[in-house]
C-alpha positions in Angstrom: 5.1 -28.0 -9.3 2.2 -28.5 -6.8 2.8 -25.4 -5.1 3.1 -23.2 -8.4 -0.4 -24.5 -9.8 -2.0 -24.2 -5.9 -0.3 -20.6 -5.5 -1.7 -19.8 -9.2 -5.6 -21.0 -8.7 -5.6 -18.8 -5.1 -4.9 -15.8 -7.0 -7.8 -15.9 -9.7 -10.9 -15.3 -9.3 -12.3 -19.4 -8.9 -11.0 -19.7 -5.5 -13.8 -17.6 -4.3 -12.2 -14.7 -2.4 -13.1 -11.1 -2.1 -11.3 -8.3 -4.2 -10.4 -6.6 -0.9 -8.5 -9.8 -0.1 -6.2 -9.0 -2.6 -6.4 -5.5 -1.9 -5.3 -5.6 1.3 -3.0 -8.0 0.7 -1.5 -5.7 -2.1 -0.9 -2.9 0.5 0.4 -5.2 3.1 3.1 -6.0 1.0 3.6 -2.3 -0.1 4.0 -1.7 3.3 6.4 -4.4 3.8 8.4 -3.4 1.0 8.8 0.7 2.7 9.6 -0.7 5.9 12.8 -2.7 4.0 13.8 0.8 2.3 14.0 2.2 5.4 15.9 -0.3 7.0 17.8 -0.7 4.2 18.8 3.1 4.4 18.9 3.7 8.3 21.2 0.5 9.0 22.9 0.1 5.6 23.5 -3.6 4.0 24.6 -6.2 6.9 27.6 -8.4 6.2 27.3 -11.7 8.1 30.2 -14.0 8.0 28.9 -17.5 8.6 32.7 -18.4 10.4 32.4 -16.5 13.0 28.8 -18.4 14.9 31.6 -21.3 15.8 33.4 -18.6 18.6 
């Protein structure tokens, strides 16, 4: 609960910060967002088997 009500007063606008803050953190996670399509399409989904990291 603490962390939803801390994560919801950084994000207004009575914590103080800068539009570009948000800004830029909106195209940071755009960017991070392409960069997991691509992966997503050049390597294809990974299957991990958790058995086999006891060989």
């Amino acid at each position: 609960m603490l962390g939803i009500v801390t994560c919801a007063y950084l994000v207004t606008p009575l914590s103080g910060r800068a539009t570009a803050d948000y800004w830029l953190a909106l195209i940071l996670l755009g960017v991070g967002v392409v960069l997991w399509a691509v992966n997503r399409m050049v390597v294809g989904k990974v299957r991990f088997d958790a058995g086999k990291l006891d060989e």
